[in-house]
C-alpha positions as a Markdown table, in Angstrom:
| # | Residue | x | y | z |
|---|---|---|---|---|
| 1 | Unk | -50.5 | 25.6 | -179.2 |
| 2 | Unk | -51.0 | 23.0 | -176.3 |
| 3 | Unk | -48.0 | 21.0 | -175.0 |
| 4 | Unk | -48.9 | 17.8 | -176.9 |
| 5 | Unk | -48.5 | 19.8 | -180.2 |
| 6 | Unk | -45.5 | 21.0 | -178.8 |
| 7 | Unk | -43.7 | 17.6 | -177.7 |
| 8 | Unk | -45.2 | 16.2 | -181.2 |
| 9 | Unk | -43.2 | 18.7 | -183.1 |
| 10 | Unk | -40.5 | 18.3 | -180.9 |
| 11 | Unk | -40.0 | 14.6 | -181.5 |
| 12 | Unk | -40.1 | 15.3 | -185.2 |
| 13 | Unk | -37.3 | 17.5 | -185.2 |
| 14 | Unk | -35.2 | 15.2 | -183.0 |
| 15 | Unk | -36.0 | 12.3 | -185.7 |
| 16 | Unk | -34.9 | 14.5 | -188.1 |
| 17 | Unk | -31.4 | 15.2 | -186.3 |
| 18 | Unk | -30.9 | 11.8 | -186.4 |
| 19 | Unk | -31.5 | 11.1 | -189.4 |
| 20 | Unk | -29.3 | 13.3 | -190.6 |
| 21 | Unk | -27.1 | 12.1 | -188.4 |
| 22 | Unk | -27.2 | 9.1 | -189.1 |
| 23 | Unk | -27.4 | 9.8 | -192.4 |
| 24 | Unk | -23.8 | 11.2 | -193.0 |
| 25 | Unk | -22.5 | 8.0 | -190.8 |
| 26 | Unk | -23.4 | 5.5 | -193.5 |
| 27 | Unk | -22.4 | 8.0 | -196.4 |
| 28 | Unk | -18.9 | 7.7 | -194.7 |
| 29 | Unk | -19.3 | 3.6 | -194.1 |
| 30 | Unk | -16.4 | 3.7 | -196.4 |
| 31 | Unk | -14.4 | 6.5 | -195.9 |
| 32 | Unk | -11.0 | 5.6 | -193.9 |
| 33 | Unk | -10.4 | 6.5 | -190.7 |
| 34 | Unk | -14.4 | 7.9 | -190.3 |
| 35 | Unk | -15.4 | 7.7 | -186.5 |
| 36 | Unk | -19.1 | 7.2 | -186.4 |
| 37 | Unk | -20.9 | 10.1 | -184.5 |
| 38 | Unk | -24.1 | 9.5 | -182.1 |
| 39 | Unk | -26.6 | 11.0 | -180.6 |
| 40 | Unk | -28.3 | 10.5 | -177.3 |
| 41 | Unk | -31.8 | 11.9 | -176.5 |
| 42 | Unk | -33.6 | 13.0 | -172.8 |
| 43 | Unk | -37.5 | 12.8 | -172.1 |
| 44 | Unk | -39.7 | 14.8 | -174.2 |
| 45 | Unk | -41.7 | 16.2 | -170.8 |
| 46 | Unk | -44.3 | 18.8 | -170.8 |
| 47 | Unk | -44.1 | 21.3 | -168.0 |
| 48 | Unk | -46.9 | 20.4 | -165.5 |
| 49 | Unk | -45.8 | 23.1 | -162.7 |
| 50 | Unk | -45.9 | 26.2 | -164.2 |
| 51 | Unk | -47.6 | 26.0 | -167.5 |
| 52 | Unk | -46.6 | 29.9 | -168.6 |
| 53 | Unk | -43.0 | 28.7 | -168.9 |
| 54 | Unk | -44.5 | 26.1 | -171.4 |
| 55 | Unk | -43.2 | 23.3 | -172.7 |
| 56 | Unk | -39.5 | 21.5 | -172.1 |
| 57 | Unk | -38.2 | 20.6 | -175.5 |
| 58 | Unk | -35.7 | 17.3 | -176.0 |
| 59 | Unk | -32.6 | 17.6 | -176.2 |
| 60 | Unk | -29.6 | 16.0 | -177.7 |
| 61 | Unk | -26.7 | 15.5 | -176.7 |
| 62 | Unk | -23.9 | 14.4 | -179.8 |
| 63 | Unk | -21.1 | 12.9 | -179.6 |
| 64 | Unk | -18.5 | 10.8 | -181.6 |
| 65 | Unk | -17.9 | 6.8 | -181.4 |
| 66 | Unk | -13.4 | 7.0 | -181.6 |
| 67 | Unk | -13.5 | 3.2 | -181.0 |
| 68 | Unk | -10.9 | 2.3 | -183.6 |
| 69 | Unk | -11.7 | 0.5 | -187.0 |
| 70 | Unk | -10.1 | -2.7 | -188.5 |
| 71 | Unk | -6.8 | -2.2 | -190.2 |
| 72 | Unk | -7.0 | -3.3 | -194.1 |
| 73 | Unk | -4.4 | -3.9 | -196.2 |
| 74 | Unk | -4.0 | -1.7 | -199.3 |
| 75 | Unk | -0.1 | -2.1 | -200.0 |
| 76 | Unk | 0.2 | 1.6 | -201.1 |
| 77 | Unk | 3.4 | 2.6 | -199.9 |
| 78 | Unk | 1.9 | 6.2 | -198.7 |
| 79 | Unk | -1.2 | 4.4 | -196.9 |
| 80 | Unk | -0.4 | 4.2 | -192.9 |
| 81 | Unk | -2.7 | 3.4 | -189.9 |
| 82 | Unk | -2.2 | 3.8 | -186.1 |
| 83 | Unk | -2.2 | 0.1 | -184.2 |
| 84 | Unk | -3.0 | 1.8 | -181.1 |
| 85 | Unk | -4.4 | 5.2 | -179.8 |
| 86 | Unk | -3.3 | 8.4 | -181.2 |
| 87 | Unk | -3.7 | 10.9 | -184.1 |
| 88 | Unk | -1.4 | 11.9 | -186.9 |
| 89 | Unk | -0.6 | 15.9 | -186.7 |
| 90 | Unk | -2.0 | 17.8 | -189.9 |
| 91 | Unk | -1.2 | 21.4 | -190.7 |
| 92 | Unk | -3.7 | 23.6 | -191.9 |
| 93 | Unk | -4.4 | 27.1 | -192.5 |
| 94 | Unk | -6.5 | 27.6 | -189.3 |
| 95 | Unk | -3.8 | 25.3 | -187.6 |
| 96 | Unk | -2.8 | 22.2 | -186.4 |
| 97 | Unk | -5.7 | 19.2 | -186.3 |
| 98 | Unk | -5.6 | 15.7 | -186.2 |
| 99 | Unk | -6.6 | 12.6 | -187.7 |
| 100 | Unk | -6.8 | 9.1 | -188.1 |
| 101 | Unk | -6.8 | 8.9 | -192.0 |
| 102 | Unk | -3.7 | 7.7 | -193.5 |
| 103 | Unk | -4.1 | 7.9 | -197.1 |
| 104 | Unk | -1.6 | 9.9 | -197.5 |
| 105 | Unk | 0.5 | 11.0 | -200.8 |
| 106 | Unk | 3.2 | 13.0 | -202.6 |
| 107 | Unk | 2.2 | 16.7 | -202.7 |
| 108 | Unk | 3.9 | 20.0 | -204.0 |
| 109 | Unk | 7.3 | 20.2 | -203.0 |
| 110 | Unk | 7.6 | 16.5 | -202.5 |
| 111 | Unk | 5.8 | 17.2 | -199.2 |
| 112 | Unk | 3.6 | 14.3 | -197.3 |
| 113 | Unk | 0.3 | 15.3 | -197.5 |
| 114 | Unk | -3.2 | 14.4 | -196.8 |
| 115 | Unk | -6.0 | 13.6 | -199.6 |
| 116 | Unk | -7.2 | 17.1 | -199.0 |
| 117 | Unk | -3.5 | 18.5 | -199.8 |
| 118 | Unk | -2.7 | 19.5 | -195.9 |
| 119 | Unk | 1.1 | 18.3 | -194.7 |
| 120 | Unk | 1.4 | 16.0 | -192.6 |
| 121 | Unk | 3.6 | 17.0 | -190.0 |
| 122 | Unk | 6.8 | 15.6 | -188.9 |
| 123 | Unk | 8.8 | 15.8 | -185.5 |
| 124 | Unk | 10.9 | 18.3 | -187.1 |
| 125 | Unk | 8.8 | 20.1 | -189.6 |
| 126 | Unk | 6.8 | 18.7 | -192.5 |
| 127 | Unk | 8.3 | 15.8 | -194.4 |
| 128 | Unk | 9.5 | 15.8 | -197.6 |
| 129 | Unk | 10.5 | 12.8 | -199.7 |
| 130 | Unk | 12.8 | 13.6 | -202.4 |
| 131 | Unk | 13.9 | 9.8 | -204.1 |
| 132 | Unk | 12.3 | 6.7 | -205.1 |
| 133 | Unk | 11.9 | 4.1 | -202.6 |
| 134 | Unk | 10.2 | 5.0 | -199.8 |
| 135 | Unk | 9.7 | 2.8 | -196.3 |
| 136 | Unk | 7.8 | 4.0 | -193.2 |
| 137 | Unk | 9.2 | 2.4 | -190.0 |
| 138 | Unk | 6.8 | 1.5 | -187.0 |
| 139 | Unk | 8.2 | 4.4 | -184.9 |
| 140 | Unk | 6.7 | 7.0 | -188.0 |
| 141 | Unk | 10.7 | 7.2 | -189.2 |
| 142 | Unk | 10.6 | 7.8 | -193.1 |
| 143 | Unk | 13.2 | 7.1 | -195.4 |
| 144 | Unk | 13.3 | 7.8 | -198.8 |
| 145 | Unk | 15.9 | 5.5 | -200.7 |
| 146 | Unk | 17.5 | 4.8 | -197.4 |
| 147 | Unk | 18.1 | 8.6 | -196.4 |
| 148 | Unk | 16.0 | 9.3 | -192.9 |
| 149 | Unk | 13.4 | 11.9 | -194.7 |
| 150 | Unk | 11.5 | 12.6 | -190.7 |
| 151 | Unk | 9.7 | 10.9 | -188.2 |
| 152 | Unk | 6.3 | 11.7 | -189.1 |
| 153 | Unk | 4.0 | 12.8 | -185.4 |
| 154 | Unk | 2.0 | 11.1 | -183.5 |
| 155 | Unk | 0.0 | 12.3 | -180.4 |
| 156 | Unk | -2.9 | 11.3 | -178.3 |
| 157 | Unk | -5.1 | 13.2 | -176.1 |
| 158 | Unk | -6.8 | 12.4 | -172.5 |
| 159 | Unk | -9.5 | 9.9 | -172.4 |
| 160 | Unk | -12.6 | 10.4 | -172.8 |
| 161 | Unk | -11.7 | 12.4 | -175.6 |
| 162 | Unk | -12.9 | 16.1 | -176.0 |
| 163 | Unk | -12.2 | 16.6 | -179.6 |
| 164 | Unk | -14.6 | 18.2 | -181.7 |
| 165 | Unk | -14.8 | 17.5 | -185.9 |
| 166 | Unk | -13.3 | 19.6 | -188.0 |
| 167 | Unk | -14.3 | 18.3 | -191.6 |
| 168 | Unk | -12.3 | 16.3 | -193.8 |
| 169 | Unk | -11.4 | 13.2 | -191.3 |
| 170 | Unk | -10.0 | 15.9 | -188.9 |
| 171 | Unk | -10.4 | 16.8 | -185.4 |
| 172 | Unk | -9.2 | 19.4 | -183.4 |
| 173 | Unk | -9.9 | 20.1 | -179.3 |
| 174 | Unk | -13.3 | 21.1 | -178.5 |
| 175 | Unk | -10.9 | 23.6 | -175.4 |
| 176 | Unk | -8.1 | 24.8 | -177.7 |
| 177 | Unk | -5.8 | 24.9 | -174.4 |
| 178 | Unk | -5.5 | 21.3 | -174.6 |
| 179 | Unk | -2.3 | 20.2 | -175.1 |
| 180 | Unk | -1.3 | 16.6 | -177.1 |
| 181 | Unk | 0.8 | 14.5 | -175.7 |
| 182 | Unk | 3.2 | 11.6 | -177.6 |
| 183 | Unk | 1.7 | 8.7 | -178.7 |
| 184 | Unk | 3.3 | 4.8 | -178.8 |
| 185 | Unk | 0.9 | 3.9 | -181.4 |
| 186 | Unk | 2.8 | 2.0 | -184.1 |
| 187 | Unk | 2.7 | 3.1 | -187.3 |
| 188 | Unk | 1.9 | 0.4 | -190.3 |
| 189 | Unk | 3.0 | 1.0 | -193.6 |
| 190 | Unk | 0.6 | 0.0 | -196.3 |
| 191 | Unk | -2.4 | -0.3 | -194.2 |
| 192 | Unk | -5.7 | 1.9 | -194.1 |
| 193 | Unk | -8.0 | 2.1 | -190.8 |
| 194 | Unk | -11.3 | 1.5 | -191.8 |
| 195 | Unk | -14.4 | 3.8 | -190.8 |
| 196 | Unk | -15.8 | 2.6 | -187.5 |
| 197 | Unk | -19.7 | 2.3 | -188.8 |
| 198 | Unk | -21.4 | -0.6 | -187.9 |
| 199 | Unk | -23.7 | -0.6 | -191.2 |
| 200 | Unk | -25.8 | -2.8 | -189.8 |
| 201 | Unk | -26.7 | -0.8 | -186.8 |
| 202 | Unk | -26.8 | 2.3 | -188.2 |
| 203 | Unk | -29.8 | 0.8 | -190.6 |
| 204 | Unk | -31.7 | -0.3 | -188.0 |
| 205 | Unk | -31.2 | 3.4 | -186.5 |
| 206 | Unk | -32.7 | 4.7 | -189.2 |
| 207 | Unk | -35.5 | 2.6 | -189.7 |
| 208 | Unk | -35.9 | 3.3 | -186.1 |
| 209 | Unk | -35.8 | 7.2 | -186.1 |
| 210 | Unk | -38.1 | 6.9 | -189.8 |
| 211 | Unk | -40.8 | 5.4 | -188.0 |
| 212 | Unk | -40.5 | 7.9 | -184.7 |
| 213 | Unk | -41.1 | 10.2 | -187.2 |
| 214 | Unk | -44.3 | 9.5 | -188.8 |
| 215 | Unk | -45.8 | 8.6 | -185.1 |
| 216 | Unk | -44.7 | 12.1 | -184.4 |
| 217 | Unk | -45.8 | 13.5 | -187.9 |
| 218 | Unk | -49.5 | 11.3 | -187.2 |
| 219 | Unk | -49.2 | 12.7 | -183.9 |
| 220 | Unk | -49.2 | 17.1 | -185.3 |
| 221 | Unk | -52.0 | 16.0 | -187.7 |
| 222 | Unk | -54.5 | 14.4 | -185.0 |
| 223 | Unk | -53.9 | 17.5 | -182.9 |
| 224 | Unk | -54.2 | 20.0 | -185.8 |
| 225 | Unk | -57.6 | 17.8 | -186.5 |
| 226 | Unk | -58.7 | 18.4 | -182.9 |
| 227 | Unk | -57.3 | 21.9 | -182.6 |
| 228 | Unk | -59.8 | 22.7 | -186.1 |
| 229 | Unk | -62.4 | 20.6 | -184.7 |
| 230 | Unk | -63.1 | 22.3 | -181.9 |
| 231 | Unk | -62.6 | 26.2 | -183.4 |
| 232 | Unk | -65.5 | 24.9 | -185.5 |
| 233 | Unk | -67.9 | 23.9 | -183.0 |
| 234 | Unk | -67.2 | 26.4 | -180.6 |
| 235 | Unk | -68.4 | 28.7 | -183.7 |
| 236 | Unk | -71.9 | 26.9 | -183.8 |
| 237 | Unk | -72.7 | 27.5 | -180.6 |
């Protein structure tokens, strides 16, 4: 296979990582708290030194876009968002991650919990809301029918960030020696952050990557053409 098959195929499968990518980032357009990932791509270059080490392939490099989103009102007592830079601390059974979605609610054991039924953590221990009336104060203090029921945690990491996704709107620190430190952020009560996605952009993306494709795709098939051709002729003479 010659190196213009080779950087062919090559671009198709980076079109096809993006796509996916960008795929997933307009499935979650609408899910709170998303951060949009992206992907950045080098030259496709053929080796033209040393031809038995054959071709250099593309490669990506991903990343993820934690610009923050807008802040929507949803007036659910349980929904918060950070106004500011930070994460919300989130137990689960591999450990502690983090995350930006606030759609929180009443779990077992009147425990705060996430959507996906992990609790939330608090600066003493995970928060449980025994009562009726519940208020969230812009420090993260809960109190359930005026009784203090826990501060609920917020921490940041150093900028740029090195956090890696860990499903479900979480995150946790692509070197697991990194430590969190307190965040400011304030903490609003009956407000959601909004996914990041720019729907718009991420459209033209992948009318973008769709296209690179089929040049690539037209690309395989005139080379397979020639590669065929010339196996034929070379048997007629």
């Amino acid at each position: 296979m010659n190196s213009g098959m080779y950087a062919a195929i090559s671009g198709n499968l980076s079109a096809m990582r993006r796509l996916d990518v960008v795929s997933n980032n307009l499935a979650n357009a609408s899910t709170p708290g998303f951060k949009a990932d992206e992907i950045q791509f080098e030259s496709v270059l053929a080796n033209a030194k040393n031809d038995a080490q054959g071709p250099v392939y593309s490669n990506e490099r991903f990343s993820t876009d934690f610009s923050p989103g807008t802040l929507q009102r949803s007036d659910n007592v349980l929904d918060v968002a950070l106004n500011g830079d930070g994460f919300f601390v989130v137990n689960t059974p591999q450990g502690q991650a983090y995350t930006r979605q606030g759609n929180f609610h009443r779990g077992a054991g009147n425990r705060l919990v996430t959507a996906d039924g992990y609790e939330v953590q608090g600066q003493n221990g995970p928060i449980t809301m025994t009562g009726g009336r519940i208020q969230i104060g812009e420090n993260g203090a809960v109190t359930v029918d005026g009784n203090p029921a826990g501060i609920i945690s917020r921490v940041d990491f150093p900028k740029p960030y090195a956090l890696s996704k860990a499903g479900g709107g979480l995150f946790v620190p692509s070197d697991p020696q990194t430590a969190p430190t307190a965040s400011t952020a304030e903490v609003k009560q009956g407000y959601l952050e909004s996914s990041n996605v720019k729907v718009i952009v991420e459209m033209a993306r992948m009318i973008e990557a769709s296209r690179y494709f089929e040049s690539c795709a037209k690309a395989v098939r005139t080379y397979d053409d020639m590669a065929a051709k010339a196996a034929n002729d070379l048997g007629k003479v």
